[in-house]
Biopython code that builds the backbone (N, CA, C, O; Angstrom):
import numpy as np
from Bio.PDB.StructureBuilder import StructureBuilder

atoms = [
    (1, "UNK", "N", (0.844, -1.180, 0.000)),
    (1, "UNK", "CA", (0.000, 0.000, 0.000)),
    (1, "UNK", "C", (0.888, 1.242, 0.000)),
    (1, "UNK", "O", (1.963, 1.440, 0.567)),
    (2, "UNK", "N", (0.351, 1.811, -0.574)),
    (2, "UNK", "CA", (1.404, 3.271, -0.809)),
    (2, "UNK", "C", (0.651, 4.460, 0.082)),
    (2, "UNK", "O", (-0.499, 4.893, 0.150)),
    (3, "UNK", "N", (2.424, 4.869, 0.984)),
    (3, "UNK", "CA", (2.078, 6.226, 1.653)),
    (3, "UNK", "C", (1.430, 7.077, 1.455)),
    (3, "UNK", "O", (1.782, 7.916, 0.626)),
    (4, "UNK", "N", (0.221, 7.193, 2.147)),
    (4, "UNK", "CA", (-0.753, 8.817, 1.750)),
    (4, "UNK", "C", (0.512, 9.644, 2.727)),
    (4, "UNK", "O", (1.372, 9.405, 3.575)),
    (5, "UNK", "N", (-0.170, 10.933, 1.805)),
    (5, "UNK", "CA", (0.059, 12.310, 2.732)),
    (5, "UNK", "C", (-0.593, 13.441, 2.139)),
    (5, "UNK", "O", (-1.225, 13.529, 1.086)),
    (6, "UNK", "N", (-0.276, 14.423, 3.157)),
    (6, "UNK", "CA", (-1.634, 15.272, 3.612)),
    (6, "UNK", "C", (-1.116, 16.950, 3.551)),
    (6, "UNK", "O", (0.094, 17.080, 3.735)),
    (7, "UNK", "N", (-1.667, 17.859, 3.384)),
    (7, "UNK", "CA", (-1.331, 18.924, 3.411)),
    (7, "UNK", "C", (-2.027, 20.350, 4.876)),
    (7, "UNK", "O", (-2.946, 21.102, 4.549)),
    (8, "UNK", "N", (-1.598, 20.415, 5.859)),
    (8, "UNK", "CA", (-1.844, 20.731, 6.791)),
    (8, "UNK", "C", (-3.087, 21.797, 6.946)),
    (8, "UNK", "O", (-3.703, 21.829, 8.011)),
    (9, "UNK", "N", (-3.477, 22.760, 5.744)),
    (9, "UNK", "CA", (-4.133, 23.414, 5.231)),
    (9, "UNK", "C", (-4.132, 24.070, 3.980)),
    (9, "UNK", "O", (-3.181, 23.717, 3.283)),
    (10, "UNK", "N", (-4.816, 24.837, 3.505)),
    (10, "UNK", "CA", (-4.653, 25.429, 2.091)),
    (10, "UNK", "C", (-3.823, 26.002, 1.593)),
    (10, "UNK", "O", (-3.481, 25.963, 0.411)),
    (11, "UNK", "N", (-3.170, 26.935, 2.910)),
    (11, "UNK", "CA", (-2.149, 27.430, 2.991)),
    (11, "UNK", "C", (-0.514, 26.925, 2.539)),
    (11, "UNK", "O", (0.475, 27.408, 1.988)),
    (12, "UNK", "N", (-0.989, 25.533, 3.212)),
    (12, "UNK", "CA", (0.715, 24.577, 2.902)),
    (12, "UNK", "C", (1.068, 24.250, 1.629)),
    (12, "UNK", "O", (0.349, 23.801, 0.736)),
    (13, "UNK", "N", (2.524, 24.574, 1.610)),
    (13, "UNK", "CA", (3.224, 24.287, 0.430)),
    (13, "UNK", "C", (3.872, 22.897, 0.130)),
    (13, "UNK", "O", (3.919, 22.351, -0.972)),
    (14, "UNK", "N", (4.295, 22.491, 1.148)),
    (14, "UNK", "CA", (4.511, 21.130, 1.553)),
    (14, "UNK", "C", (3.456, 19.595, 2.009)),
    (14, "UNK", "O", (2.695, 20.291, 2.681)),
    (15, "UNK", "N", (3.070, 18.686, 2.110)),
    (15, "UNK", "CA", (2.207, 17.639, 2.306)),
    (15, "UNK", "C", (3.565, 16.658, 3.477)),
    (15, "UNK", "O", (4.789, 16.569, 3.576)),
    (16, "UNK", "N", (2.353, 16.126, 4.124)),
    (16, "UNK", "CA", (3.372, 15.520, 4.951)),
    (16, "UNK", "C", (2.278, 14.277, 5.704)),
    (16, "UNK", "O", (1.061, 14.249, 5.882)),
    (17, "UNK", "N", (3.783, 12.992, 6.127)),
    (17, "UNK", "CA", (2.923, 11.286, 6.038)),
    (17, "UNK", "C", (1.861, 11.577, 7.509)),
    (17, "UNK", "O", (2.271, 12.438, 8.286)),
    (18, "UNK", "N", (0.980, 11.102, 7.738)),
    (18, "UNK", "CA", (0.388, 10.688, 9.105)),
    (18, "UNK", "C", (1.318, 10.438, 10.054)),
    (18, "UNK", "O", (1.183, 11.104, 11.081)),
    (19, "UNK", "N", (1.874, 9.970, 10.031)),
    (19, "UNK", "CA", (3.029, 9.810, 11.140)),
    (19, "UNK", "C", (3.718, 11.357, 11.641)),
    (19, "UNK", "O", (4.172, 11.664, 12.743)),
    (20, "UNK", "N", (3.620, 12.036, 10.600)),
    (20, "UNK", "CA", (4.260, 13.671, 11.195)),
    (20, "UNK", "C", (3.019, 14.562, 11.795)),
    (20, "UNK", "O", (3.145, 15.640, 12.376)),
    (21, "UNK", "N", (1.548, 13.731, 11.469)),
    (21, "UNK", "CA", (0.713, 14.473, 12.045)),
    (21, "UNK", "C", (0.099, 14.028, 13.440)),
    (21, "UNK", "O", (-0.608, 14.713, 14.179)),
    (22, "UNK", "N", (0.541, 12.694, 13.633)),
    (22, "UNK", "CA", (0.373, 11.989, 14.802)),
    (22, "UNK", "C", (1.441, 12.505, 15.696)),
    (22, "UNK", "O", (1.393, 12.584, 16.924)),
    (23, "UNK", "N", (2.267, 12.796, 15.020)),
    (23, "UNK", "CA", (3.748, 13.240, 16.335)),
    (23, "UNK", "C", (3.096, 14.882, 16.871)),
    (23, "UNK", "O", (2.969, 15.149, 18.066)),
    (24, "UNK", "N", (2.890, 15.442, 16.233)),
    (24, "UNK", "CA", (2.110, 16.746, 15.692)),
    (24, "UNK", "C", (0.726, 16.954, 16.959)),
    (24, "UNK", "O", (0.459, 17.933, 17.656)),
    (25, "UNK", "N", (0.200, 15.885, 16.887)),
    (25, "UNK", "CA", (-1.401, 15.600, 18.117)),
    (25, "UNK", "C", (-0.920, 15.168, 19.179)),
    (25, "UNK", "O", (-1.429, 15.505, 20.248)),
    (26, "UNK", "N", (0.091, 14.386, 19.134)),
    (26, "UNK", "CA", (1.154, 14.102, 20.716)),
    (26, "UNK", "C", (1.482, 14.921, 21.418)),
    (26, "UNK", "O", (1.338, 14.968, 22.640)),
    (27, "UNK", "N", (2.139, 15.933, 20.473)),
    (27, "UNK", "CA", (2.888, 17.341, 21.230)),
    (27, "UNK", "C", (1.484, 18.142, 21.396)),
    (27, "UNK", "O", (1.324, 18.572, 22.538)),
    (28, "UNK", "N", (0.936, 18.290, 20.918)),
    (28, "UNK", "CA", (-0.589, 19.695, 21.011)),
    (28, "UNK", "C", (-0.865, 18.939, 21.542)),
    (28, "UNK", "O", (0.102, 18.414, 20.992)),
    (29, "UNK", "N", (-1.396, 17.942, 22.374)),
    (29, "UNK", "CA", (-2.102, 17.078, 23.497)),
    (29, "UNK", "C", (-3.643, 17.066, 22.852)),
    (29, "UNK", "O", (-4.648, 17.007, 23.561)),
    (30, "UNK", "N", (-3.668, 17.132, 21.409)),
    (30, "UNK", "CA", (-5.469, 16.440, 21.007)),
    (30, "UNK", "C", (-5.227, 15.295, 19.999)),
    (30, "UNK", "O", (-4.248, 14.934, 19.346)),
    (31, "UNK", "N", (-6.591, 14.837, 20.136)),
    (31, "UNK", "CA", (-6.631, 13.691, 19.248)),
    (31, "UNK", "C", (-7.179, 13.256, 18.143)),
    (31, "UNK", "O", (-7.336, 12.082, 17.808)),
    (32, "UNK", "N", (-7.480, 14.239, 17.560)),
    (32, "UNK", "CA", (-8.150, 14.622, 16.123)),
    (32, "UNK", "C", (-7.606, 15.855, 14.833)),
    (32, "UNK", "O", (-7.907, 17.008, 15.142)),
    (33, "UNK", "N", (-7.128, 15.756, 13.959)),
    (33, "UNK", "CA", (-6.838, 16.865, 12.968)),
    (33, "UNK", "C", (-7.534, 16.293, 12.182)),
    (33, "UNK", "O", (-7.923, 15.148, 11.950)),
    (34, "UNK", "N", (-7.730, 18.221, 11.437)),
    (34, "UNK", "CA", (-8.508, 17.937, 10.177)),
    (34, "UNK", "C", (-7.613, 18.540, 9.489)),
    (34, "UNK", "O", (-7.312, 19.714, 9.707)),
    (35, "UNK", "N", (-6.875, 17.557, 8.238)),
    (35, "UNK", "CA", (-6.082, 17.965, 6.797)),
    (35, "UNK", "C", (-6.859, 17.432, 5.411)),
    (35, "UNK", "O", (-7.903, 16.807, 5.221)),
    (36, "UNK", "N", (-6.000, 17.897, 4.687)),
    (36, "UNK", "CA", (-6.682, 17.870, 3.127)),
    (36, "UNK", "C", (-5.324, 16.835, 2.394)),
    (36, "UNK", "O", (-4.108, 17.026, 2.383)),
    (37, "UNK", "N", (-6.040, 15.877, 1.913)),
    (37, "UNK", "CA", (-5.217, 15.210, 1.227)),
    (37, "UNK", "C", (-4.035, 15.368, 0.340)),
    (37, "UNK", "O", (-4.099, 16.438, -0.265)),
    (38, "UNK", "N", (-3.059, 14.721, 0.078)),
    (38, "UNK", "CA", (-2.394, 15.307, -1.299)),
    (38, "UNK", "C", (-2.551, 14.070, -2.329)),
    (38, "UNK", "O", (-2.577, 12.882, -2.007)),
    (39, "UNK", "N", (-2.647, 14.583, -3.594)),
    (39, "UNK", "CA", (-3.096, 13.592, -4.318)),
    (39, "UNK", "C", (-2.054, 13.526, -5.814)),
    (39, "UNK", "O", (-2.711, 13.951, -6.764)),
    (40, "UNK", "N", (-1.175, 13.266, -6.070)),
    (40, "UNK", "CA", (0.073, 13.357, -6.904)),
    (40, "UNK", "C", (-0.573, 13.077, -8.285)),
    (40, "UNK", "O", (-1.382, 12.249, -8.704)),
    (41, "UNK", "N", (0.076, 14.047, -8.782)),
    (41, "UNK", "CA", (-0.456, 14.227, -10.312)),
    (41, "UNK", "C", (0.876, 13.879, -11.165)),
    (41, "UNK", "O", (1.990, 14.401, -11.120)),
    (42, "UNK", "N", (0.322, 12.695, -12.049)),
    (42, "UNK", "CA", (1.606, 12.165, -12.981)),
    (42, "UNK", "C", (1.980, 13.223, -13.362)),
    (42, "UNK", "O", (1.341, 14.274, -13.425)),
    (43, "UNK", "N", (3.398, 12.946, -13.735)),
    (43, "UNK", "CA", (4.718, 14.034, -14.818)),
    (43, "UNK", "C", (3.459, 14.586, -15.852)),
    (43, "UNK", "O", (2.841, 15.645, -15.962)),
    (44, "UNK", "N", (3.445, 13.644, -16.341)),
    (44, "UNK", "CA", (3.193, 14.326, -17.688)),
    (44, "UNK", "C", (1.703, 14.808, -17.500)),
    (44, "UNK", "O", (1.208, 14.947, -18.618)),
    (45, "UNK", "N", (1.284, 14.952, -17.032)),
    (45, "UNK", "CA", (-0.597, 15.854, -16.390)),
    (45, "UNK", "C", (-0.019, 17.006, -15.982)),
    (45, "UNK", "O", (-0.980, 17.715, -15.686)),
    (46, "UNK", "N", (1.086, 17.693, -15.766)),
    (46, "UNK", "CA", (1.094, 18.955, -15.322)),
    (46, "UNK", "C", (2.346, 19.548, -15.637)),
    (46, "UNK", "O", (3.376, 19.046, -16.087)),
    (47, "UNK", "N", (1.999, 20.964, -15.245)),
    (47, "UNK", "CA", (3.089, 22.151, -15.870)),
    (47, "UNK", "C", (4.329, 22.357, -14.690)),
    (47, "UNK", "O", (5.097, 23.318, -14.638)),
    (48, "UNK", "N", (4.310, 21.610, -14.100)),
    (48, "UNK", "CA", (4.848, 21.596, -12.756)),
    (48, "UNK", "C", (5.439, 20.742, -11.561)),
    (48, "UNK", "O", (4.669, 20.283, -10.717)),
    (49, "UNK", "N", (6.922, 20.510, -11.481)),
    (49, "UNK", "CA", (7.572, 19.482, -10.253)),
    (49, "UNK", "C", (7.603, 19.946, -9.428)),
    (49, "UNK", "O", (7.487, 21.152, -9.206)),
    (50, "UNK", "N", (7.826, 18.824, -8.526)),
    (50, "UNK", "CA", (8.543, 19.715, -6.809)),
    (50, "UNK", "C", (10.213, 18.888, -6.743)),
    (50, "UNK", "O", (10.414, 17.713, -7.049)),
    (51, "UNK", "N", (11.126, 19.758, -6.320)),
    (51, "UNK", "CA", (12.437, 19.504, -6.134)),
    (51, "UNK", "C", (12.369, 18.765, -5.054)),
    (51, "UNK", "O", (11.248, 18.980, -4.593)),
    (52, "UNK", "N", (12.921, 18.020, -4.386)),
    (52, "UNK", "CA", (13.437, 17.398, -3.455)),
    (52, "UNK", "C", (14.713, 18.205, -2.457)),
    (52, "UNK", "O", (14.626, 18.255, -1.231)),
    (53, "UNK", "N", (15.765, 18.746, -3.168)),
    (53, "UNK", "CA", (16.634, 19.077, -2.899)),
    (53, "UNK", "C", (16.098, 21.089, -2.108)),
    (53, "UNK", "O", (16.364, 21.624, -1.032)),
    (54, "UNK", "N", (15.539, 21.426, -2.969)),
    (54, "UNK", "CA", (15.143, 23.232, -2.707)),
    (54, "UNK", "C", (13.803, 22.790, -2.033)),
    (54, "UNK", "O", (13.246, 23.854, -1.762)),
    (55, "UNK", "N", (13.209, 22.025, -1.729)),
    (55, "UNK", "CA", (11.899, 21.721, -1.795)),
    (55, "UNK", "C", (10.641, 22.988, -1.516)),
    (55, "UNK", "O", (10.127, 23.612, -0.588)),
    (56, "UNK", "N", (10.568, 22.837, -3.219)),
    (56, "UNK", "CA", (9.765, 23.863, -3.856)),
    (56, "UNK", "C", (9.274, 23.142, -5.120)),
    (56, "UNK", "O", (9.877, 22.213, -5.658)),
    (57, "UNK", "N", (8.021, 23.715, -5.567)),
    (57, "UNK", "CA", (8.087, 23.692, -6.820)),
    (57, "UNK", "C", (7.803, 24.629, -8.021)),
    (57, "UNK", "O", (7.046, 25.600, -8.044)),
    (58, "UNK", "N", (8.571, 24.130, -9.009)),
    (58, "UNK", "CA", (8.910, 24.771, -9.706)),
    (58, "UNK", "C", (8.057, 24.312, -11.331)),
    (58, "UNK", "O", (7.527, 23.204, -11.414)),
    (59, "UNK", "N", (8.022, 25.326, -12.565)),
    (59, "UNK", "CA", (7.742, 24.783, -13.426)),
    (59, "UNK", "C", (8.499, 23.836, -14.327)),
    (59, "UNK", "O", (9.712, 24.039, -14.282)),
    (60, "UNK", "N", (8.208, 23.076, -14.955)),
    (60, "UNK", "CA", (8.796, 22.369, -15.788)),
    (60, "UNK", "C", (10.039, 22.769, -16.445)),
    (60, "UNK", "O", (11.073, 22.113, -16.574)),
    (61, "UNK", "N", (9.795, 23.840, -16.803)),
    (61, "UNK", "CA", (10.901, 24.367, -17.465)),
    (61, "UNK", "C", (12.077, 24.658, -17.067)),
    (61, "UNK", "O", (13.130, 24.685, -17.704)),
    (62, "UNK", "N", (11.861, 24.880, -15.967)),
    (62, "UNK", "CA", (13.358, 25.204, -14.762)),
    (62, "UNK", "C", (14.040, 24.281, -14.524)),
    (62, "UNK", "O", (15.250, 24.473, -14.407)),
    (63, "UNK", "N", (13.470, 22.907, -14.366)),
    (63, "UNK", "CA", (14.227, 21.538, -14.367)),
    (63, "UNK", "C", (15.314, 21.185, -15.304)),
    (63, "UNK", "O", (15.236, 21.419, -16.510)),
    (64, "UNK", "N", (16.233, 20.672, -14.793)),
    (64, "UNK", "CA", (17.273, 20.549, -16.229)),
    (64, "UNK", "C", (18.914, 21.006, -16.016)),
    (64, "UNK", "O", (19.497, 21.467, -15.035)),
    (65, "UNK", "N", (19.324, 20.704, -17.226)),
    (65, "UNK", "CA", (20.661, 21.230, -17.006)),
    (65, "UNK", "C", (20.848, 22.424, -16.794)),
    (65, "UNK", "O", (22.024, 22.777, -16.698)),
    (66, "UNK", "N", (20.082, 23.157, -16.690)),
    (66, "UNK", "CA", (20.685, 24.515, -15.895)),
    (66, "UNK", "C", (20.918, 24.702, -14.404)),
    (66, "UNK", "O", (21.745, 25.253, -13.678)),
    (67, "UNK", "N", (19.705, 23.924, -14.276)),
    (67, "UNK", "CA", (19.435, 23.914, -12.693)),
    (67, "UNK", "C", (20.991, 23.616, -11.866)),
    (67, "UNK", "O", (21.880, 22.874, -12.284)),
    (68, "UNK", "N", (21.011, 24.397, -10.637)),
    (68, "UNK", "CA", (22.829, 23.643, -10.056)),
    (68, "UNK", "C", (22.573, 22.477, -9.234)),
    (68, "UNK", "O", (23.470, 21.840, -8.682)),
    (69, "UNK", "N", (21.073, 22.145, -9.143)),
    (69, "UNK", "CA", (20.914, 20.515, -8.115)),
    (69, "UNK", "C", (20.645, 19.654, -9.041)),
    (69, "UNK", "O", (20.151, 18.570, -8.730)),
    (70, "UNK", "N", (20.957, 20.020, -10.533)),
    (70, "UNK", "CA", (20.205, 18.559, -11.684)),
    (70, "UNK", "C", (21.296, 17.371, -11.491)),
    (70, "UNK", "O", (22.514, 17.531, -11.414)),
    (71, "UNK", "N", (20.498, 15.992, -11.423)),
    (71, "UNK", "CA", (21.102, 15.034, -11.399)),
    (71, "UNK", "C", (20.283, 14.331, -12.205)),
    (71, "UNK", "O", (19.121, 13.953, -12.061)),
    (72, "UNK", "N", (21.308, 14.178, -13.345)),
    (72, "UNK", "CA", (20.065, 13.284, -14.452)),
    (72, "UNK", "C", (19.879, 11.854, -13.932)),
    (72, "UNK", "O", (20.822, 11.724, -13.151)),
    (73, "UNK", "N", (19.311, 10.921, -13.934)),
    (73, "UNK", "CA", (19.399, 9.525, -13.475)),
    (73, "UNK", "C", (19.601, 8.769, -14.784)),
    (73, "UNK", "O", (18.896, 9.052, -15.753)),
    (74, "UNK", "N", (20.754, 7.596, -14.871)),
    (74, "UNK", "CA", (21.587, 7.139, -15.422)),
    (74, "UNK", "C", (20.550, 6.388, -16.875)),
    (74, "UNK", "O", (19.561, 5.664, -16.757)),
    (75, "UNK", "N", (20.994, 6.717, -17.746)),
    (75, "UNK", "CA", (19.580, 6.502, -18.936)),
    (75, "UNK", "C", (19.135, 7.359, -19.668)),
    (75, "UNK", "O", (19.350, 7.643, -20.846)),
    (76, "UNK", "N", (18.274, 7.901, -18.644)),
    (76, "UNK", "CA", (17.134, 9.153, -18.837)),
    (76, "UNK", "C", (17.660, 10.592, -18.633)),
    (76, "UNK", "O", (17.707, 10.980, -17.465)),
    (77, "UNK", "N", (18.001, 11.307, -19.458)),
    (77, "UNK", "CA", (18.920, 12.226, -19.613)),
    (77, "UNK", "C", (18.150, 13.389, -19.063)),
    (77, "UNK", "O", (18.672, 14.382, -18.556)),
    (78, "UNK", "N", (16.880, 13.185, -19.205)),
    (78, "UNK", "CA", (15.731, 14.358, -18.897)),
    (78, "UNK", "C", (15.087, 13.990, -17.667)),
    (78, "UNK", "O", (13.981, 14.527, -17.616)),
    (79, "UNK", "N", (15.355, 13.236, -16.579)),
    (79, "UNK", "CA", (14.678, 12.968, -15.537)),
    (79, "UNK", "C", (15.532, 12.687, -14.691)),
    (79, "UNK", "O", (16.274, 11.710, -14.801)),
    (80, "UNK", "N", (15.565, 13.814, -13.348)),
    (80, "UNK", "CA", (16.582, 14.357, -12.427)),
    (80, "UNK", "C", (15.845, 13.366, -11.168)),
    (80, "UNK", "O", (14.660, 13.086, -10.987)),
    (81, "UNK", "N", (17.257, 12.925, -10.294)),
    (81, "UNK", "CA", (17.011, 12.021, -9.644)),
    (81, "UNK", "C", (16.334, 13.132, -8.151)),
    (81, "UNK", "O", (15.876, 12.326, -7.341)),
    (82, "UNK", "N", (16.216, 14.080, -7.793)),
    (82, "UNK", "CA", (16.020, 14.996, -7.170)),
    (82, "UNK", "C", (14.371, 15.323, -7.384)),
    (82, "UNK", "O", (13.764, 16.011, -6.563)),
    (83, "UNK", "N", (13.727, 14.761, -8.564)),
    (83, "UNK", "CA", (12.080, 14.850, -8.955)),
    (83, "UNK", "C", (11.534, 13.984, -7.948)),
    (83, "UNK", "O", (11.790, 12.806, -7.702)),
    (84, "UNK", "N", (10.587, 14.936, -7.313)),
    (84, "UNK", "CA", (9.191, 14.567, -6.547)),
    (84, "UNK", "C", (8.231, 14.619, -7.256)),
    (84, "UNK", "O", (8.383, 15.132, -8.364)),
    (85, "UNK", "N", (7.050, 14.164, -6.909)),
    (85, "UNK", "CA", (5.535, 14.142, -7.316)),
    (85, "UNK", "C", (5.424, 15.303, -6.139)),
    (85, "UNK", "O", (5.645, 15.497, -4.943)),
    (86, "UNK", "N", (4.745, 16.157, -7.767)),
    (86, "UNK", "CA", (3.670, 17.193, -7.641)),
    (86, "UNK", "C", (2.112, 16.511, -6.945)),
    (86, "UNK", "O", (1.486, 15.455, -7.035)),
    (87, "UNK", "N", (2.015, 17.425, -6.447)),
    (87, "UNK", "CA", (0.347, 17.249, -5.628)),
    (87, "UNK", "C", (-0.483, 18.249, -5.673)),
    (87, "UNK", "O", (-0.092, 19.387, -5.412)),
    (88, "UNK", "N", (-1.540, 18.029, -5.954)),
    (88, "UNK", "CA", (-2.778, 18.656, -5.202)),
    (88, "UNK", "C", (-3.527, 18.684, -4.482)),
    (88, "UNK", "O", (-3.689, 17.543, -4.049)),
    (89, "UNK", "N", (-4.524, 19.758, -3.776)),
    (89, "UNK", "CA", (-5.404, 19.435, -2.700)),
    (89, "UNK", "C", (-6.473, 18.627, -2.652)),
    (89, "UNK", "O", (-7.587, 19.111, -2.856)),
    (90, "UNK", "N", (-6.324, 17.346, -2.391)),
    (90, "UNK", "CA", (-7.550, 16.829, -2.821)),
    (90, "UNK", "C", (-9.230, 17.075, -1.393)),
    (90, "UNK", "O", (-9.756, 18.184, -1.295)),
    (91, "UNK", "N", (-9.746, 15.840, -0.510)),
    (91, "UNK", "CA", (-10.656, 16.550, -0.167)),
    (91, "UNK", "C", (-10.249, 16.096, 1.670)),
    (91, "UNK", "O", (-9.717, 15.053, 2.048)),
    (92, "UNK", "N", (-10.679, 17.188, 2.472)),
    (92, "UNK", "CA", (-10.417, 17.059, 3.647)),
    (92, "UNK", "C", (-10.719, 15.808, 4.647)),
    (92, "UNK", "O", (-11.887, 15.431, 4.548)),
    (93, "UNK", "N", (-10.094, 15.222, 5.401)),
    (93, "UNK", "CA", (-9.948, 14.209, 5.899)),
    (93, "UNK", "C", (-9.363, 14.587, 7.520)),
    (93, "UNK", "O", (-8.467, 15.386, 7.792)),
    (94, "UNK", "N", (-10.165, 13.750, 8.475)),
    (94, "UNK", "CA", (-9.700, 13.790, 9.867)),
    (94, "UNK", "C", (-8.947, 12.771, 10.038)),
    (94, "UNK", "O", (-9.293, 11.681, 9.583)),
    (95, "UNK", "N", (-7.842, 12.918, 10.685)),
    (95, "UNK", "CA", (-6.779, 11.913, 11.201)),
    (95, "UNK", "C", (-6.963, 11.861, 12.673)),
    (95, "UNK", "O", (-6.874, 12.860, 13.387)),
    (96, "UNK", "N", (-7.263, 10.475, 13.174)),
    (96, "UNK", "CA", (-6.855, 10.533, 14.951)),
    (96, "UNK", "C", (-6.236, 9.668, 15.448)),
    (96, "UNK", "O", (-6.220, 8.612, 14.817)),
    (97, "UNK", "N", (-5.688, 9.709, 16.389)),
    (97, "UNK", "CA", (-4.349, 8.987, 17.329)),
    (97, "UNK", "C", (-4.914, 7.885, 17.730)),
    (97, "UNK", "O", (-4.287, 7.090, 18.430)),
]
sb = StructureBuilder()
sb.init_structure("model")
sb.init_model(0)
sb.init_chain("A")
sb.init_seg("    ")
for serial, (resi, resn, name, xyz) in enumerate(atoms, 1):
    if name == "N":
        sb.init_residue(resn, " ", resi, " ")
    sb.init_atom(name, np.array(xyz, "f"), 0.0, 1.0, " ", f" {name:<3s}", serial, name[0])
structure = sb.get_structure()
């Protein structure tokens, strides 16, 4: 089964596993959050990666040999070993401890 993760609110730029939101309800002493899913949109469905390394994302176009963190992966001359899946917000969900 493959890791969900979640984006803390609308606001967040980042998504992050249940396990960082359970550590998260440990320390705040409750036992319920409400986050919004992230839902990864294949390469090729969008105008847009997230770096691994800057972790940001960026458009497509920025990726590449210009970039100073590109690491092509051995083969694939156009696909940097540093590529994350892009996400979107998908629909809100309660997590509890």
């Amino acid at each position: 089964m493959k890791k969900k993760f979640y984006f803390e609110d609308e606001d967040s730029e980042n998504a992050h596993s249940e396990e960082f939101f359970q550590e998260q309800m440990k320390s705040e002493g409750i036992t319920e959050i409400t986050v919004i899913e992230a839902l990864p949109v294949p390469f090729y469905k969008t105008d847009f990666i997230y770096c691994k390394i800057s972790d940001t994302c960026y458009e497509k176009t920025v990726c590449g040999n210009k970039c100073e963190d590109y690491d092509p992966t051995k083969g694939v001359r156009s696909k940097c070993r540093n590529l994350g899946n892009y996400c979107e917000f998908g629909e809100e969900v309660i997590l509890k401890l």
